[in-house]
N, C-alpha and C positions, 0 to 999 in steps of 0.2 A: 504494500500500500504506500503510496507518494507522500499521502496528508492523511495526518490523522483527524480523523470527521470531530471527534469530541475535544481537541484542543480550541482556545481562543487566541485571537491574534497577540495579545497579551503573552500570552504562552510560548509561543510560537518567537516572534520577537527576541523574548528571555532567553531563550535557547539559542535562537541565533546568535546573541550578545554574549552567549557563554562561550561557544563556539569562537567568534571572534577573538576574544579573551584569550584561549589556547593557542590561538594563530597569533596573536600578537606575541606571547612571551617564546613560542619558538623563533618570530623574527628579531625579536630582541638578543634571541642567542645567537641568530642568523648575523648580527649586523655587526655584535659584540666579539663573535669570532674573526669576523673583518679586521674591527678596528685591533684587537688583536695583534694578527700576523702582522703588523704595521713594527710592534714592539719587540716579538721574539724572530728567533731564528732559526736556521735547519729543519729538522724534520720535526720541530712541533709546528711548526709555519706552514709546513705542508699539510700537513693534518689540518691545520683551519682552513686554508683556504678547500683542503676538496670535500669539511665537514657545511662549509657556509650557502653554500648554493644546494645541497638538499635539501637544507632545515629551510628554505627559504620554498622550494618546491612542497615541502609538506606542507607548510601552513596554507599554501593556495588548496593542496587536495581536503584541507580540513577546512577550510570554509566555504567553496565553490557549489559542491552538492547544495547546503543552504541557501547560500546567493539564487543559485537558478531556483529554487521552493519559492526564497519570498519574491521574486519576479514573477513568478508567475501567479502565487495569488495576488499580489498586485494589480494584476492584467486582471484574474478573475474577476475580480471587486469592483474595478474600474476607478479605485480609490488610488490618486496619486498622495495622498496626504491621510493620517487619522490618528484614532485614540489611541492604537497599538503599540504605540514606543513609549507609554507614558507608563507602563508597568515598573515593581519595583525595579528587576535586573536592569533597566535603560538607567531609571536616575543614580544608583548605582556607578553602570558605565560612565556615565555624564561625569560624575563627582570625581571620579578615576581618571577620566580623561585630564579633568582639571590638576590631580596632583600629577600627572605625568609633565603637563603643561610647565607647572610649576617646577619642578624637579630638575625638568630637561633647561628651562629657563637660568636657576642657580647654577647648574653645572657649567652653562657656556659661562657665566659672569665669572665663575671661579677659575675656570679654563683658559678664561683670554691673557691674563697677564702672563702667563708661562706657554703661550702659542709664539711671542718671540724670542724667547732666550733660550729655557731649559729645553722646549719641545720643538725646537726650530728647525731640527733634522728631517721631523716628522714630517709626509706629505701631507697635501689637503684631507686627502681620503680618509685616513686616520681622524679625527677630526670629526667631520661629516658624519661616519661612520661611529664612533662613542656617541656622538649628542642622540644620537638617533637610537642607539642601544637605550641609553639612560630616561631617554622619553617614552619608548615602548617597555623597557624593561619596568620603570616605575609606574606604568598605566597596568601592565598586567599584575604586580605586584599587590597594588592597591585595591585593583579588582577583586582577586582572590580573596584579600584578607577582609573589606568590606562585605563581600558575600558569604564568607564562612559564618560573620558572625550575625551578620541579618539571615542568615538560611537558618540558624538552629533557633533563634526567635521563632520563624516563620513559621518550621516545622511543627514545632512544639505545640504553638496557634493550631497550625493545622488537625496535628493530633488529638489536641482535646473536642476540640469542634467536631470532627471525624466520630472518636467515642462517643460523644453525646447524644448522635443521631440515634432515632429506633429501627 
């Protein structure tokens, strides 16, 4: 079965946004092993560079299946816009997104004074590569740790409400 008939778009969404989450902290390792090889050398350098362009492949195979679902319930609905992303998991993501924002923001301000002296060997790549680790890495970070502890509230919600039915 493609879609589950008893999920709400709410649901659906969440999942997505979980989904994503996973694919982000794999490119976070994806980008991190980049900037990486920049620093070491010999054959742990080889090792990043032929470990960083899989992890980067996998996170498209882990969110792509979802991508084409909510396209196409999209299409079904005929709904370019709605309530479905306003679920917890979205504002969540939202709040995540913003500490990543933040994170990735400190990092370059801390980073720029030693981009010409102590790191000046280093190319751009390098560079580019960390602010971009430290942005996805602290977005999926936050993710996780946000949802672990809003999920066992939720759950727990859930489970007493669940027992109470007749």
């Amino acid at each position: 079965m493609f879609f589950n008939k008893d999920e709400t778009t709410a649901q659906f969404v969440d999942r997505f946004l979980r989904r994503i989450a996973l694919a982000v902290s794999i490119m976070a390792l994806s980008y991190g092993s980049g900037a990486l090889s920049h620093i070491v050398g010999g054959g742990v350098r080889d090792i990043l560079l032929v470990v960083k362009d899989p992890l980067g492949l996998l996170a498209a195979i882990i969110v792509l299946p979802m991508f084409i679902r909510m396209m196409i319930k999209v299409i079904r609905s005929g709904k370019t816009s709605g309530n479905g992303s306003s679920g917890y998991i979205a504002e969540i993501y939202g709040r995540s997104a913003g500490n990543g924002f933040a994170a990735g923001f400190i990092f370059l301000v801390f980073l720029e004074p030693f981009s010409g002296k102590a790191l000046s060997q280093l190319p751009p790549e390098f560079f580019v590569q960390a602010a971009i680790a430290v942005l996805l890495g602290t977005l999926a970070i936050s993710f996780f740790v946000l949802n672990r502890d809003g999920d066992d509230e939720m759950d727990d919600e859930f489970e007493d409400e669940e027992g109470a039915a007749p």
